[in-house]
Backbone bond lengths (Angstrom), bond angles and torsions (degrees), N, CA, C in turn:
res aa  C-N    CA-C-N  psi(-1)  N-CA   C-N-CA  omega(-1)  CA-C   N-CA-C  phi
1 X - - - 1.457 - - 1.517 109.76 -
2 X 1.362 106.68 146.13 1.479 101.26 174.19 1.308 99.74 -100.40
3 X 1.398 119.63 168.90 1.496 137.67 -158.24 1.468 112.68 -172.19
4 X 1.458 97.27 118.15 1.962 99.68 170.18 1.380 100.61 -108.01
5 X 1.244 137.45 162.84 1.487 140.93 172.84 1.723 112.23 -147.12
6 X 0.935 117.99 109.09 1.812 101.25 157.94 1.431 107.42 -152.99
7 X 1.339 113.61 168.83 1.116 154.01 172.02 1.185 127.31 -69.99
8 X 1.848 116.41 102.97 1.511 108.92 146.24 1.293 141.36 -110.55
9 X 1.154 127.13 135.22 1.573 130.03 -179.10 1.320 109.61 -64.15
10 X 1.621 96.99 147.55 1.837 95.94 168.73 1.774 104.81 -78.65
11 X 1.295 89.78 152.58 1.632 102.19 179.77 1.970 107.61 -135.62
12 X 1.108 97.32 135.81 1.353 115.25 -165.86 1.505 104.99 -81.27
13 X 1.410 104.73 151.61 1.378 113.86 -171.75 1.828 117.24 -59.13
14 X 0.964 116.94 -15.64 1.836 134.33 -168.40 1.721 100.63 -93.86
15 X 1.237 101.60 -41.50 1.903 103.83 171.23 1.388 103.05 -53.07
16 X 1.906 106.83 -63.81 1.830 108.52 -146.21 1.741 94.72 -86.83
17 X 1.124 116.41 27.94 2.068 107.57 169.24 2.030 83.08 -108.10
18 X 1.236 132.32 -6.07 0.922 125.94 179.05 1.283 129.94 -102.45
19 X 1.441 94.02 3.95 1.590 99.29 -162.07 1.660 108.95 -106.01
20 X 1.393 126.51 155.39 1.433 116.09 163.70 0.889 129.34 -83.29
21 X 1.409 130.06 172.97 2.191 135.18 -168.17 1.209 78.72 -55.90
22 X 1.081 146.13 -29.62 1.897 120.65 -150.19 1.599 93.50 -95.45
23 X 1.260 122.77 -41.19 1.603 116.67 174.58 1.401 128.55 -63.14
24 X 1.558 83.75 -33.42 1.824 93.65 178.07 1.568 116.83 -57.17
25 X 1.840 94.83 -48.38 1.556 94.57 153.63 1.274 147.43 -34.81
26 X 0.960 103.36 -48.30 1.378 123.98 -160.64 1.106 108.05 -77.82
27 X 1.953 123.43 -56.51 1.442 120.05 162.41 1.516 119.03 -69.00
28 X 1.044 129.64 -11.83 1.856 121.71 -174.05 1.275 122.39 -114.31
29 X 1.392 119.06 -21.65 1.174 138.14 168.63 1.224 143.06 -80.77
30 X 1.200 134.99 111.89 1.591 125.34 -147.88 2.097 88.84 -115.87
31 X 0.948 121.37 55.06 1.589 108.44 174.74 1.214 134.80 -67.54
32 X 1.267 139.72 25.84 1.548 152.52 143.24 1.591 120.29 -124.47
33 X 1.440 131.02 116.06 1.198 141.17 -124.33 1.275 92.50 -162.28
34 X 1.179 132.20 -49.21 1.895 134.88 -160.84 1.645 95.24 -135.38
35 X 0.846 122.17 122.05 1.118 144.31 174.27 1.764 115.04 -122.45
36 X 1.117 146.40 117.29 1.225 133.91 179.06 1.441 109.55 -68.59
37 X 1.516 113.86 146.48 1.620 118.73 -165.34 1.451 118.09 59.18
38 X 1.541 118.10 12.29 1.536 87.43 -154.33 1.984 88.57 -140.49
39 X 1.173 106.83 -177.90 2.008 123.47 -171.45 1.475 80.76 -123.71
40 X 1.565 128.60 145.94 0.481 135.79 126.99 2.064 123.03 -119.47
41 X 1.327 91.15 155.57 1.792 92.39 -174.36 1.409 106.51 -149.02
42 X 1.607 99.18 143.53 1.469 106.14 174.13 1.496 104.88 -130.15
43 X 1.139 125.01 98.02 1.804 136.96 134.07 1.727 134.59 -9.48
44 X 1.509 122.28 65.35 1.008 159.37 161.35 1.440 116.81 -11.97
45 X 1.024 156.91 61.66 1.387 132.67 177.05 1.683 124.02 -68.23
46 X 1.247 100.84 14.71 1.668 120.79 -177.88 1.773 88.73 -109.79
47 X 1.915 93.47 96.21 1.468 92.29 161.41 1.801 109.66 77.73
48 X 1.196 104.75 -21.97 1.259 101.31 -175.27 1.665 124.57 86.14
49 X 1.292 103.21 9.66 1.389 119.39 177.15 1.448 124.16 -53.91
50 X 1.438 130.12 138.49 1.871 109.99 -158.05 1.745 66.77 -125.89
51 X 1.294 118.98 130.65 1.912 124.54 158.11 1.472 102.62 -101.77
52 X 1.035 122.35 142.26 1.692 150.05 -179.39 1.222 125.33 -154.08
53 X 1.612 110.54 146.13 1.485 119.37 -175.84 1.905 87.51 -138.89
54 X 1.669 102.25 124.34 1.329 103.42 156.73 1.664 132.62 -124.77
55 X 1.044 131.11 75.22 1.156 124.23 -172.75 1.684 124.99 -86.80
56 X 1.114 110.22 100.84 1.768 132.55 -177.90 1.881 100.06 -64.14
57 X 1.308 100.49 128.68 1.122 111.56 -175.68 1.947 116.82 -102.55
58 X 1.587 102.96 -93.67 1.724 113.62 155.58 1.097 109.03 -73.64
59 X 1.624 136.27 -36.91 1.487 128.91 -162.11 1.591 107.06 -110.88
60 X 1.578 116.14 -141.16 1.031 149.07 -124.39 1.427 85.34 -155.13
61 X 1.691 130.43 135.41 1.070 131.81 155.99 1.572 90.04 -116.75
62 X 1.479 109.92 137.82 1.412 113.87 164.96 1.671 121.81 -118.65
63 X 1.193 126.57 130.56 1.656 120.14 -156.23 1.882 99.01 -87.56
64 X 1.401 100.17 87.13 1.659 107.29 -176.36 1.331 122.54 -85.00
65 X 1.160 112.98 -162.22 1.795 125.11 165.62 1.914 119.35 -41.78
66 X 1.212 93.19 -7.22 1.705 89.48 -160.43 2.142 97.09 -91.80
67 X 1.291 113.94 -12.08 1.491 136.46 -175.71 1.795 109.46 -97.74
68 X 1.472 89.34 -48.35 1.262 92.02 -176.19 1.564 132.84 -79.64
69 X 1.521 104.54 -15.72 1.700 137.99 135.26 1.328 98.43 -32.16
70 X 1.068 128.73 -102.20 1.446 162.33 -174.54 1.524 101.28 -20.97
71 X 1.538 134.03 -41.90 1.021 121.64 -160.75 2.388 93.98 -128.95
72 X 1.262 115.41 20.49 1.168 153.25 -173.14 1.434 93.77 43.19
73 X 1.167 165.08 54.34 1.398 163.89 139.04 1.592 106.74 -65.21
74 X 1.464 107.28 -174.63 1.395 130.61 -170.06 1.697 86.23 -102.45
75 X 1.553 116.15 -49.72 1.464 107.68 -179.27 1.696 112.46 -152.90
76 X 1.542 135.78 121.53 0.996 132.68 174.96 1.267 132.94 20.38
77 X 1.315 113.73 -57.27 1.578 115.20 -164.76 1.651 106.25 -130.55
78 X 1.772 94.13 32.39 1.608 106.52 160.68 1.538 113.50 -40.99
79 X 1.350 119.00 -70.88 1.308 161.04 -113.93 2.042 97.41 -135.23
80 X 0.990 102.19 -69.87 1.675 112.42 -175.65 1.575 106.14 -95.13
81 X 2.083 89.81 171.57 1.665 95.06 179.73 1.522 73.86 -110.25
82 X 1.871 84.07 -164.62 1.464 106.66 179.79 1.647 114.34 -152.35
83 X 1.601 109.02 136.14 1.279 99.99 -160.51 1.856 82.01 -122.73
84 X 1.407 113.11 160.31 1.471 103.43 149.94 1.784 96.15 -172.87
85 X 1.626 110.49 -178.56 1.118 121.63 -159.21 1.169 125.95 -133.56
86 X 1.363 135.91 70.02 1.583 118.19 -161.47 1.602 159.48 -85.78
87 X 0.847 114.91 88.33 1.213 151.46 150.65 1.472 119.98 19.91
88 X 1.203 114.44 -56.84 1.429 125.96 160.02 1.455 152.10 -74.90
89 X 1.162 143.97 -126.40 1.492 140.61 154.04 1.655 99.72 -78.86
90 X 1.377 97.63 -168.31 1.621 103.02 -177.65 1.015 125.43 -84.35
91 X 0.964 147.11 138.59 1.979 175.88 140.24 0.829 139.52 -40.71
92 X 1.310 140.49 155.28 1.293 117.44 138.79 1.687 100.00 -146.65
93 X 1.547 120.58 160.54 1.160 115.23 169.01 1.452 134.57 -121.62
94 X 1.073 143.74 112.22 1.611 134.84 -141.12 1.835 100.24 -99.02
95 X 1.464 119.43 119.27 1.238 97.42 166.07 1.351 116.22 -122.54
96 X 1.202 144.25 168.33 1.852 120.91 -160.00 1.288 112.32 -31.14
97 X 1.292 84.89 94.80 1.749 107.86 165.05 1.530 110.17 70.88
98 X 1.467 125.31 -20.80 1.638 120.95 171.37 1.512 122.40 -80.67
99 X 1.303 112.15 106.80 1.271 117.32 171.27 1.532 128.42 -76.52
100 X 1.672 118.90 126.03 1.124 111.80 -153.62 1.887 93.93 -125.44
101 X 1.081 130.81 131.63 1.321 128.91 -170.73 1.647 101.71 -135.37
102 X 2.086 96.28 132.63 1.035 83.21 -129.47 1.710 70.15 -120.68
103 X 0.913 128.16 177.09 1.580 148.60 150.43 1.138 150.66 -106.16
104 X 1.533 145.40 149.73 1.232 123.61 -149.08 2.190 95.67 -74.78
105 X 1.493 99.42 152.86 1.447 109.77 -165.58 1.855 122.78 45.46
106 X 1.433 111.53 27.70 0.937 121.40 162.29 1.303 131.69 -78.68
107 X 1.494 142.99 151.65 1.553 130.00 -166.78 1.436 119.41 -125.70
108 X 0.802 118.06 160.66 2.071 116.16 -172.67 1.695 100.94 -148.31
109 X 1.485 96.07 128.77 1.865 89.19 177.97 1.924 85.77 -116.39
110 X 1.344 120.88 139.71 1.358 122.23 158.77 1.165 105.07 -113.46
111 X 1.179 94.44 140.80 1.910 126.26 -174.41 1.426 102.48 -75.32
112 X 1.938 119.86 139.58 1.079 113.08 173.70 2.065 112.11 -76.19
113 X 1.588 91.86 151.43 0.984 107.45 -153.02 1.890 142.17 139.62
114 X 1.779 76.03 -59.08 1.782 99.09 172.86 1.387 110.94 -45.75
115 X 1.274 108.40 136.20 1.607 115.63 -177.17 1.434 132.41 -94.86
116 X 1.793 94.67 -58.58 1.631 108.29 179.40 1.720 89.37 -103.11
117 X 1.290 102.96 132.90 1.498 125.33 178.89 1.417 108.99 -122.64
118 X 1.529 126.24 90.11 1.669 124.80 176.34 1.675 110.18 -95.32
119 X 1.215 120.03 143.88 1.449 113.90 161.04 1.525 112.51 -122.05
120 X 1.272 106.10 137.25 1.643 110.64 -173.76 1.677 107.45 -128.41
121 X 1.389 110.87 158.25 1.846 109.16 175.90 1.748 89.09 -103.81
122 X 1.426 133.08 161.24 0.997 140.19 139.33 0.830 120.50 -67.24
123 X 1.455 152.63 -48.71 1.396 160.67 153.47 1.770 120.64 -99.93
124 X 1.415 112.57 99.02 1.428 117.02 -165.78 1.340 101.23 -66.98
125 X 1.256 136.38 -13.69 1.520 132.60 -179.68 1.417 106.12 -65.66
126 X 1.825 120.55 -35.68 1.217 118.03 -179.62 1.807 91.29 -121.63
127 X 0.968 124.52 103.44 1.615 122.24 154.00 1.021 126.82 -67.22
128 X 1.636 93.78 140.98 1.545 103.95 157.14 1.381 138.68 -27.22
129 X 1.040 148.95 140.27 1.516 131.36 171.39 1.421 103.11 -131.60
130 X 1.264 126.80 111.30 1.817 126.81 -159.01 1.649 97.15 -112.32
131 X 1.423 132.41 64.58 1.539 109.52 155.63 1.754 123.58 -27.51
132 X 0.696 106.08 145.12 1.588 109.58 -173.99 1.887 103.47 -155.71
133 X 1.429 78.35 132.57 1.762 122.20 163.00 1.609 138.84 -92.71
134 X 1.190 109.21 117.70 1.463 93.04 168.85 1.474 123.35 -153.92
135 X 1.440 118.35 138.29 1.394 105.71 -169.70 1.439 105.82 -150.64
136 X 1.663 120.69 166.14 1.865 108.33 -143.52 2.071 69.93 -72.96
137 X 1.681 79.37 179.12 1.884 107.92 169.82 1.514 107.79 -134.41
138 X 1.382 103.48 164.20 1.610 110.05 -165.69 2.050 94.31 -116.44
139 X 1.290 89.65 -17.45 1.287 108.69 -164.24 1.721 138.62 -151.90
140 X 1.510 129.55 116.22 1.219 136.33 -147.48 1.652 94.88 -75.86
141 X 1.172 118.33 130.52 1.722 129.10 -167.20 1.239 99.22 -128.86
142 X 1.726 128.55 171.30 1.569 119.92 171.90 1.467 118.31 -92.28
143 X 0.712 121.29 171.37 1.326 125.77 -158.50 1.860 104.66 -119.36
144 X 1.485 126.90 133.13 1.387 101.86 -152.54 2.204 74.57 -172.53
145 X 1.803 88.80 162.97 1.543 95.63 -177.37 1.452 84.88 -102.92
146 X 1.761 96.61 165.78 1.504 91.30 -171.71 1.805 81.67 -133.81
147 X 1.388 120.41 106.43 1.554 120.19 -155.21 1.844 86.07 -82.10
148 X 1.425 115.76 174.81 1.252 115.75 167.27 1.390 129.88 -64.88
149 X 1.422 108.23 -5.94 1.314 102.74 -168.44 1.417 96.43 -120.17
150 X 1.211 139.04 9.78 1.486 127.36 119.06 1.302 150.71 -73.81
151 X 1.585 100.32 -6.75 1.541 104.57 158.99 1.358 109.24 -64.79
152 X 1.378 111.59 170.97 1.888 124.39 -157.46 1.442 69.56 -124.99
153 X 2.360 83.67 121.70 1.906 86.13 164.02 1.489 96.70 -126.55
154 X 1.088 97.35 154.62 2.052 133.51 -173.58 1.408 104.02 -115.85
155 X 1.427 91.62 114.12 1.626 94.82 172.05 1.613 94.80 -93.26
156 X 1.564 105.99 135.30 1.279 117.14 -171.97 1.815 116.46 -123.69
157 X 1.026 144.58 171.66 1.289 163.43 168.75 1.394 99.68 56.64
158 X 1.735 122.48 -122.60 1.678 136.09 -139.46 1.616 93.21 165.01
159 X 1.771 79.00 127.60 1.781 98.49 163.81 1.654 93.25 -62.33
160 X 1.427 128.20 -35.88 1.495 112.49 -162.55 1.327 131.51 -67.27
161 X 1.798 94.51 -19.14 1.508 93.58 -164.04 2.171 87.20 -115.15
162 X 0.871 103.52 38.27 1.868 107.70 177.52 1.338 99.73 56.64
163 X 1.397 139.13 52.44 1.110 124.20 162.39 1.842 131.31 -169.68
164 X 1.304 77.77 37.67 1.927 98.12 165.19 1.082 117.68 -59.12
165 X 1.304 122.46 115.52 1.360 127.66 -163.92 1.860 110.46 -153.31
166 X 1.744 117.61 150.16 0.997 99.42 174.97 1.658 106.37 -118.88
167 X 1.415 122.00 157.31 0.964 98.23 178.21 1.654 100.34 -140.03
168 X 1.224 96.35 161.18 1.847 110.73 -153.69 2.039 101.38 -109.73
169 X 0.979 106.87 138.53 1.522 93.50 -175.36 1.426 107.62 -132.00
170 X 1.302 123.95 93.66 1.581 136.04 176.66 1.140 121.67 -55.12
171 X 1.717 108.74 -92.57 1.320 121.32 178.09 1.580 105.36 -66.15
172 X 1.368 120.46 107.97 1.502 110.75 -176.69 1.602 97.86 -159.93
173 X 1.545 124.62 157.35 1.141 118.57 178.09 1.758 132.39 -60.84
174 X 1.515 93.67 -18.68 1.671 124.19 -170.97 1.297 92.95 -68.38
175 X 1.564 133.27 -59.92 1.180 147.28 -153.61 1.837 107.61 -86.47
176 X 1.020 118.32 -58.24 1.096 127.70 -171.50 1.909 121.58 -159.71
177 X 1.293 126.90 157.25 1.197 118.36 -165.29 1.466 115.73 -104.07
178 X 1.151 115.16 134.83 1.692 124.42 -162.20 1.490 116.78 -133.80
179 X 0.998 156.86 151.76 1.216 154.09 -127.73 2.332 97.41 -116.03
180 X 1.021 95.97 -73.22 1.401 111.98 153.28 1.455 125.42 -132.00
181 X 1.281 152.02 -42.00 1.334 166.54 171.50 1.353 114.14 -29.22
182 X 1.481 116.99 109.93 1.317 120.74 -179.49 1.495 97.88 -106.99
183 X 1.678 113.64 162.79 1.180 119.88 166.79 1.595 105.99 -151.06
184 X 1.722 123.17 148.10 1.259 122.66 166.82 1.612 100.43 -148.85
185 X 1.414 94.53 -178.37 1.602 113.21 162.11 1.107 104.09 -138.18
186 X 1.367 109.38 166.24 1.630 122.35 -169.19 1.638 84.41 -163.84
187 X 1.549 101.74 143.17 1.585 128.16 -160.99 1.711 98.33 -148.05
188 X 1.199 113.44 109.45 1.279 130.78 172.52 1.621 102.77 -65.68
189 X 1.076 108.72 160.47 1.704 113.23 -174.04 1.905 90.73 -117.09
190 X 1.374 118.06 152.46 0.778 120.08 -179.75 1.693 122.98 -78.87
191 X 1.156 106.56 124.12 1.881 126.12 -175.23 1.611 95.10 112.35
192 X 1.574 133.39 18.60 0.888 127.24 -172.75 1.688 98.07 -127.05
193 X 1.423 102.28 136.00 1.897 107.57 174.52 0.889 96.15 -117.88
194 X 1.407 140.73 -63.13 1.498 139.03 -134.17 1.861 100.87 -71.60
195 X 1.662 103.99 149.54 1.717 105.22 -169.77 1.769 89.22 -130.93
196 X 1.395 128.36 140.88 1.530 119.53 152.66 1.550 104.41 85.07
197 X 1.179 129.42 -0.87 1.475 134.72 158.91 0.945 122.50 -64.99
198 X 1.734 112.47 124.94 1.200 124.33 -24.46 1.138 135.44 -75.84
199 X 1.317 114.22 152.49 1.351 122.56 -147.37 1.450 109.80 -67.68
200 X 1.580 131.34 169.94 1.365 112.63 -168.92 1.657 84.15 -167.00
201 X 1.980 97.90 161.59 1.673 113.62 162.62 1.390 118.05 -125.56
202 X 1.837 109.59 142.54 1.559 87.79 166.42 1.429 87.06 -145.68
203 X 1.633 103.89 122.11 1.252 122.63 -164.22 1.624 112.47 -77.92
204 X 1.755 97.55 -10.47 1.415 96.87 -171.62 1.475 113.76 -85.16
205 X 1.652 112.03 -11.92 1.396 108.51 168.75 1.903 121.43 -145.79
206 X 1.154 115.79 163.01 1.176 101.97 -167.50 1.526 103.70 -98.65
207 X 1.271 108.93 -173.57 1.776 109.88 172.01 1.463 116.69 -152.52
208 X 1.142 108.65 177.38 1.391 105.24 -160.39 2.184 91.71 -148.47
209 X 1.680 104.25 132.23 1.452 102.66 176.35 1.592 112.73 -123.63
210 X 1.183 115.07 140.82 1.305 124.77 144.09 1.079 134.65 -139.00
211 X 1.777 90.03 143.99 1.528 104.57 -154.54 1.371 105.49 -94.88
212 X 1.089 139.16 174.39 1.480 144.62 -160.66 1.426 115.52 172.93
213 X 1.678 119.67 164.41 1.544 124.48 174.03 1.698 106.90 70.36
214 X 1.004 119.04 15.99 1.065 121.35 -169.78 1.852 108.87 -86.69
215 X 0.988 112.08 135.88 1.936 111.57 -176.16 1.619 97.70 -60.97
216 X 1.298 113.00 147.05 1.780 114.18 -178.92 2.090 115.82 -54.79
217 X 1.450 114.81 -19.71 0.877 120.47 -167.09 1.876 108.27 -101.42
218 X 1.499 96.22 -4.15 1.689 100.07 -160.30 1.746 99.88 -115.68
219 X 1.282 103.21 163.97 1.366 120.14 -148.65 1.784 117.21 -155.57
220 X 1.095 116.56 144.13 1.676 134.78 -159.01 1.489 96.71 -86.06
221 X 1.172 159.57 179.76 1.247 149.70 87.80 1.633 117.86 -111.35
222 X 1.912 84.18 91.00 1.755 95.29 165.64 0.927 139.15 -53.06
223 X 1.222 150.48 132.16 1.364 154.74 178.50 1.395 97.05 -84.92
224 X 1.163 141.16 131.34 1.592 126.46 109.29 1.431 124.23 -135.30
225 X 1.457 126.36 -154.85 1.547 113.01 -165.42 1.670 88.52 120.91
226 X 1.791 97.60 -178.75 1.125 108.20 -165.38 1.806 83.07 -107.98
227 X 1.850 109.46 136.36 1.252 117.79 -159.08 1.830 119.54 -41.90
228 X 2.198 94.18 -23.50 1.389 95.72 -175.65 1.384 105.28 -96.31
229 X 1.041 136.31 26.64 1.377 151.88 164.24 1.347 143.34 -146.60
230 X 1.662 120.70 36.55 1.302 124.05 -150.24 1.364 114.94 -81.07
231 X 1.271 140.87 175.62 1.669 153.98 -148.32 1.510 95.28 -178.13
232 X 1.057 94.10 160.82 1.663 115.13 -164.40 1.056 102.51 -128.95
233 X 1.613 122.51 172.87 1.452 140.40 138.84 1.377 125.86 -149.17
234 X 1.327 114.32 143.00 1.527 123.16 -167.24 1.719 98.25 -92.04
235 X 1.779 94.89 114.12 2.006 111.27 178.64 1.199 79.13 -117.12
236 X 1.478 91.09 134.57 1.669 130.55 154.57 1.597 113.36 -93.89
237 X 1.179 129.59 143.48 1.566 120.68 161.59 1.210 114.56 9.11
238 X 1.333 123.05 161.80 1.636 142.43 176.87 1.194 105.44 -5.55
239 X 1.605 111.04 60.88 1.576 118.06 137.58 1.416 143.84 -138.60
240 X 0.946 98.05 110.16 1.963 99.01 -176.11 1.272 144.92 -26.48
241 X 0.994 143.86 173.20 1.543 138.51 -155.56 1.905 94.86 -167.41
242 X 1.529 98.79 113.75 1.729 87.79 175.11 1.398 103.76 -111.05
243 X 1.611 120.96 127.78 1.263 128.06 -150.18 1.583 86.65 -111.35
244 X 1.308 132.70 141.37 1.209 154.23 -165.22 1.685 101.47 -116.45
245 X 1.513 99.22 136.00 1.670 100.51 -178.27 1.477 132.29 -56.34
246 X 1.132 100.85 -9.32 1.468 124.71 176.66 1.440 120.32 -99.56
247 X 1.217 115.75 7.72 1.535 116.11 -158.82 1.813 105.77 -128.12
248 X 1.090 130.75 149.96 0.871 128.93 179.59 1.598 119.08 -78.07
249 X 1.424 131.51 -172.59 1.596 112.14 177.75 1.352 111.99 -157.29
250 X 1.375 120.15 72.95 1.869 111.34 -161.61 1.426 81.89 -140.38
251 X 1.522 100.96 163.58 1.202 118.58 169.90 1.865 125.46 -156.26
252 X 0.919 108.85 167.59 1.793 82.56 160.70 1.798 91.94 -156.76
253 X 1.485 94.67 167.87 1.522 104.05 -165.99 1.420 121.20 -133.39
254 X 1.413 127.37 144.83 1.738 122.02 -177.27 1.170 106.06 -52.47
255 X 1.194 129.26 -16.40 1.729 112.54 164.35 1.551 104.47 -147.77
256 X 1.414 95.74 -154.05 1.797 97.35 -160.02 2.245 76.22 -92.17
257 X 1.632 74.98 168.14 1.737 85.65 167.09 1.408 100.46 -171.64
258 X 1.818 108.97 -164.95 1.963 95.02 156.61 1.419 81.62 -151.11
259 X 1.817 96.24 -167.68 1.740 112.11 -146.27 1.353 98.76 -149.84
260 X 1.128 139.02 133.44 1.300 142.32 163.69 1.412 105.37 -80.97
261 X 1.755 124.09 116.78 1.501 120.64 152.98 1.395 118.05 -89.78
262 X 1.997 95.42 169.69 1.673 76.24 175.46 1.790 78.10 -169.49
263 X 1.216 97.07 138.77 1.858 113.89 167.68 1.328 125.82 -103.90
264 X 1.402 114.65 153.98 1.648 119.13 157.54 0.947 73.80 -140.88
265 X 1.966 103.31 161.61 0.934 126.50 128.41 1.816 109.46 166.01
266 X 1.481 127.72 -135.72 1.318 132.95 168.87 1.417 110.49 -35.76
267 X 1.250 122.54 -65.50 1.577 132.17 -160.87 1.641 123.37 -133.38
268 X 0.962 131.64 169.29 1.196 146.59 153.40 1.314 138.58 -70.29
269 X 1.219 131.83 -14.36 1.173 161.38 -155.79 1.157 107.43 -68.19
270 X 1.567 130.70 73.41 1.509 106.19 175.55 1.623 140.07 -53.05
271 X 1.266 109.08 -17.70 1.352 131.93 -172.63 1.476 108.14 -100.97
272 X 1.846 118.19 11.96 1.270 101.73 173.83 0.870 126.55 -111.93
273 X 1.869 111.76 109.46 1.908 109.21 -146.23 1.538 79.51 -131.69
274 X 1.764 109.19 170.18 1.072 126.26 140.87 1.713 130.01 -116.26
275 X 1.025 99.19 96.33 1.505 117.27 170.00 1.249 122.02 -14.36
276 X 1.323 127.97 89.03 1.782 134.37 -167.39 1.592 90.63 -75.37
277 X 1.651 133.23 124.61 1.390 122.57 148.20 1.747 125.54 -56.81
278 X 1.100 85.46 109.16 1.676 102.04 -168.36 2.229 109.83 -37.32
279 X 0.954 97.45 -42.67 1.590 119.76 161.68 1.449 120.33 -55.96
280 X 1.064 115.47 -24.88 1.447 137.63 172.66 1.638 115.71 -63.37
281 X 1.801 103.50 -55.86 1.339 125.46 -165.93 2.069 105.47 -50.31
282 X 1.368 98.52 124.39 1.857 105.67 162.90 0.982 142.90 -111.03
């Protein structure tokens, strides 16, 4: 298997008002995610969050020693669960000995514990595309697919104000039980850009985005920062955004698209925001 891995540090709000577009990049931006044949992973120091994209092409990706390094265990999901979302053609995912087959925008939470972790495409002409989650556990949970039509969807915002949107809620306490690790999707409706309006903080946990569906020529411009000081970055297709507890998280885009979220941290609470005054924002 091929495998990239690295590491980002948390960085405090007083560094990134100092930093340039190219740094901002560099710490918040995760822009390679799918790689054909290949795992990719990025190493979190927010919460301890591990972000990954694996898409299996001719073979077998297997989640080995090169992860389990990375997060210092004997094997991945010593210590942590694992949530992810897929994205692509059809799947399937094998974990000791349970075969899990998966579908496009279909969901999988693995229970800490799980050992051998394989990812496969059913048809390599269209691959798999496996967003992937991971965050420590206190506690061994079951492990179960979470199809799309058991996520809990919320029709959210207004064609009026650019931002009708639905959003789908997987990893969630309603649905199934998870240690800390949230996961959703949210699907812009078309004539609609705006995402996360109005904008909001919750310091008690961090988050992590990917954006997706996006036309090859079209593009996100995230906001975040602290509301009286915000900075942006320009996401293209299948690339992430690591949102810091302190930072705000909105964006809007040249066309409609959607985004996979996902939390660690203190609580579960989907509803536990703090309300940025929109008048406020700089």
């Amino acid at each position: 298997m091929t495998a990239t891995v690295q590491t980002r540090h948390a960085i405090h709000y007083s560094q990134s008002e100092r930093m340039t577009g190219a740094e901002i990049r560099e710490n918040f931006l995760i822009e390679t995610l799918f790689v054909p044949g290949s795992l990719q992973a990025v190493y979190t120091h927010y919460d301890r969050m591990l972000v990954a994209g694996a898409m299996p092409t001719n073979g077998r990706l297997i989640v080995g020693d090169e992860l389990a390094k990375l997060v210092g265990t004997d094997y991945l999901l010593e210590r942590r669960e694992l949530g992810l979302i897929n994205i692509g053609g059809p799947g399937r995912v094998m974990a000791d000995g349970t075969t899990y087959d998966l579908q496009s925008m279909d969901g999988l939470y693995l229970g800490q514990g799980k050992q051998e972790i394989v990812f496969e495409s059913v048809d390599p002409t269209r691959p798999a595309k496996f967003y992937i989650n991971s965050a420590l556990a206190h506690a061994k949970l079951p492990s179960r697919i979470i199809a799309k039509s058991d996520a809990i969807e919320n029709d959210l915002g207004d064609g009026a104000t650019s931002n009708k949107r639905k959003l789908y809620q997987y990893l969630h306490p309603k649905v199934l039980p998870t240690c800390q690790l949230l996961m959703g999707l949210t699907r812009l409706e078309t004539g609609s850009v705006w995402n996360t309006i109005p904008a909001h903080l919750h310091d008690r946990r961090m988050e992590a985005y990917l954006y997706f569906d996006l036309p090859e020529n079209a593009f996100v411009v995230h906001l975040m920062g602290r509301p009286e000081a915000t900075e942006h970055l320009i996401v293209r297709s299948e690339q992430a955004v690591l949102s810091p507890p302190w930072s705000i998280h909105c964006g809007a885009g040249t066309s409609a698209y959607a985004f996979i979220w996902s939390m660690a941290g203190d609580n579960q609470s989907f509803t536990d925001m703090d309300m940025v005054d929109m008048k406020s924002l700089r």
